[in-house]
C-alpha positions as CSV (number, residue, x, y, z in Angstrom):
1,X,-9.0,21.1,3.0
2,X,-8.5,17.8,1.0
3,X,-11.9,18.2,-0.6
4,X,-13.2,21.1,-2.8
5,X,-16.8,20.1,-2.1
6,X,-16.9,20.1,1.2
7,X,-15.1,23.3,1.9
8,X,-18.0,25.1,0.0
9,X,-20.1,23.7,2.5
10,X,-18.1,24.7,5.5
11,X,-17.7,28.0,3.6
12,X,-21.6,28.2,2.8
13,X,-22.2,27.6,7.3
14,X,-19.8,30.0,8.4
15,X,-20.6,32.8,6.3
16,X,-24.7,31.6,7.2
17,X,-23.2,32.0,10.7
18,X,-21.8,35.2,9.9
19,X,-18.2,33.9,10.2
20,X,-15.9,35.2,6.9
21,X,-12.8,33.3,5.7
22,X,-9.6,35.5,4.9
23,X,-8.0,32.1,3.2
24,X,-9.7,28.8,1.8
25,X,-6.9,26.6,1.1
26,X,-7.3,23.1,-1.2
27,X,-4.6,21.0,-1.6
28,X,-6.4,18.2,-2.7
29,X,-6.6,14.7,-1.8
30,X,-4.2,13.0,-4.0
31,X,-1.3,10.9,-3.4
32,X,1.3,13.8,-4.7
33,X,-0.3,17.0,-4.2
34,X,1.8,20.6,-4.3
35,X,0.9,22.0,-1.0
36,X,0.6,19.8,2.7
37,X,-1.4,20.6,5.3
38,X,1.9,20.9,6.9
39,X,2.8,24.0,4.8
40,X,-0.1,25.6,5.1
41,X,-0.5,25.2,8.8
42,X,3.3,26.7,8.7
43,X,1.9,29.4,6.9
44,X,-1.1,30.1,9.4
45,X,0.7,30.0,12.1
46,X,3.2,32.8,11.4
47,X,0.1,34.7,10.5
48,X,-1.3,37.2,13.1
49,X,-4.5,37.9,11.5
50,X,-5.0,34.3,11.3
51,X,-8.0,33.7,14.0
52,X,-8.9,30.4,13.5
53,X,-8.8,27.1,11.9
54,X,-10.7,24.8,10.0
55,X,-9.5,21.8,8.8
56,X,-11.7,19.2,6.4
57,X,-9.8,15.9,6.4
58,X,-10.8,12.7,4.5
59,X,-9.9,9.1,4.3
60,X,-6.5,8.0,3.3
61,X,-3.0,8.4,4.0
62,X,-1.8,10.1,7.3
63,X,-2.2,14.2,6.8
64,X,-4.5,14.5,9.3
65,X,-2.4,12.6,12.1
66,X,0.5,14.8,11.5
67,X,-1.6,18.0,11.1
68,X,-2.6,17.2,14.6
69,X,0.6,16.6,16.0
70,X,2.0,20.3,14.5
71,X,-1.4,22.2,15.7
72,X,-1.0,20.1,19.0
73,X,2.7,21.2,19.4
74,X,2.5,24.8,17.6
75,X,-0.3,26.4,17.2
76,X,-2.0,28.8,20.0
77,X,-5.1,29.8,17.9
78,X,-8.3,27.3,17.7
79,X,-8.5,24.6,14.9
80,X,-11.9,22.7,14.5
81,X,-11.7,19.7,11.8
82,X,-14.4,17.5,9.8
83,X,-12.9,14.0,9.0
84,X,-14.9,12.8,5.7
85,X,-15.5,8.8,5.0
86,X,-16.9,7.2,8.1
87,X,-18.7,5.2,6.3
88,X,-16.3,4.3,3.3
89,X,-15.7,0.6,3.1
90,X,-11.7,-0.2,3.6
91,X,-9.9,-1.1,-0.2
92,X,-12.6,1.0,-2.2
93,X,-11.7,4.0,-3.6
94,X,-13.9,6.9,-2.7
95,X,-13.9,9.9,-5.1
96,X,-10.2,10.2,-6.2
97,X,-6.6,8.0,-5.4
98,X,-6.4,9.6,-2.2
99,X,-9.0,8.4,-0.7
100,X,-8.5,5.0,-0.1
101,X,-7.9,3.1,3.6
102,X,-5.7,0.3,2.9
103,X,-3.6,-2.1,5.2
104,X,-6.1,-0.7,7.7
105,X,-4.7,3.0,8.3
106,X,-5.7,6.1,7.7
107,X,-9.5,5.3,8.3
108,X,-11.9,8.1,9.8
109,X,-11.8,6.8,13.5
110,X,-7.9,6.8,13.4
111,X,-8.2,10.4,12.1
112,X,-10.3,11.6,14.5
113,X,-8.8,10.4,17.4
114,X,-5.6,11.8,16.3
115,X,-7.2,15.0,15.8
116,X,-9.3,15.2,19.6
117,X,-5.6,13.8,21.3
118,X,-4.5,17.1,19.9
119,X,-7.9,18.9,21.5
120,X,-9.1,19.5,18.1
121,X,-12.6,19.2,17.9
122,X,-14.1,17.0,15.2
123,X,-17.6,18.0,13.6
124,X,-19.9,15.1,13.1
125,X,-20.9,17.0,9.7
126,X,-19.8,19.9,7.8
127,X,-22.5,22.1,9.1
128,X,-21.6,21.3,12.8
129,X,-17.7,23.3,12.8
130,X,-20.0,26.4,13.4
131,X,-21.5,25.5,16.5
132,X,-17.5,24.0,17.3
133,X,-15.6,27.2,16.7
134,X,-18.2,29.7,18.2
135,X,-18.1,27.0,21.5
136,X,-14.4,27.3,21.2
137,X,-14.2,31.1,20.7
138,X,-17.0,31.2,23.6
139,X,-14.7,29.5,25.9
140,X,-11.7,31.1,25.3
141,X,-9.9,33.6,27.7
142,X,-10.1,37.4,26.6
């Protein structure tokens, strides 16, 4: 996740839902952060007891896009996403450096299309990855 507040709430829904989390991962939505999305998708992946994904986006920069290539390309187990900042106003800073759209990239509709080319749901609000992932889980093959 790129925001600390949000994955509380996500956390907060699934375990409502009676869905646990073996990992909750925040690397934070700063310009220069220590871990990517892309090594803790890396990570994931090579994990078996990994069975599912949930991955809270926000405005700025391009993680998300390349998250969904690398899911898209590598990953076999299901990822649902929240994109934060569909409402943010491009050139204002919302919350912390990272989360800026600028030049007119890295907005929430960019995001989220990148993220549903890659068959990766996106949850309208936090709350809503539940339903997502127990859809996903529902339709899977056994």
């Amino acid at each position: 996740s790129r925001s600390g507040t949000l994955t509380y709430e996500v956390v907060d829904a699934l375990t409502r839902a009676g869905l646990g989390q073996t990992t909750c991962l925040g690397i934070g939505g700063d310009p220069v952060i220590g871990t990517s999305f892309m090594d803790a998708l890396q990570a994931f992946a090579a994990d078996t007891e990994t069975q599912a994904l949930v991955l809270i986006g926000e405005i700025g920069g391009d993680a998300e896009e390349r998250a969904a290539e690398y899911i898209n390309a590598n990953m076999d187990i299901p990822v649902v996403s929240f994109i934060a900042g569909r409402t943010a106003p491009p050139g204002k800073r919302m919350g912390h450096a990272g989360a800026i759209v600028t030049g007119g990239s890295g907005t929430a509709a960019e995001k989220k299309q990148a993220l549903e080319a890659a068959n990766i749901p996106v949850a309208d609000r936090p709350v809503d990855v539940v339903p997502l992932l127990k859809e996903i889980w529902r339709d899977a093959p056994q």
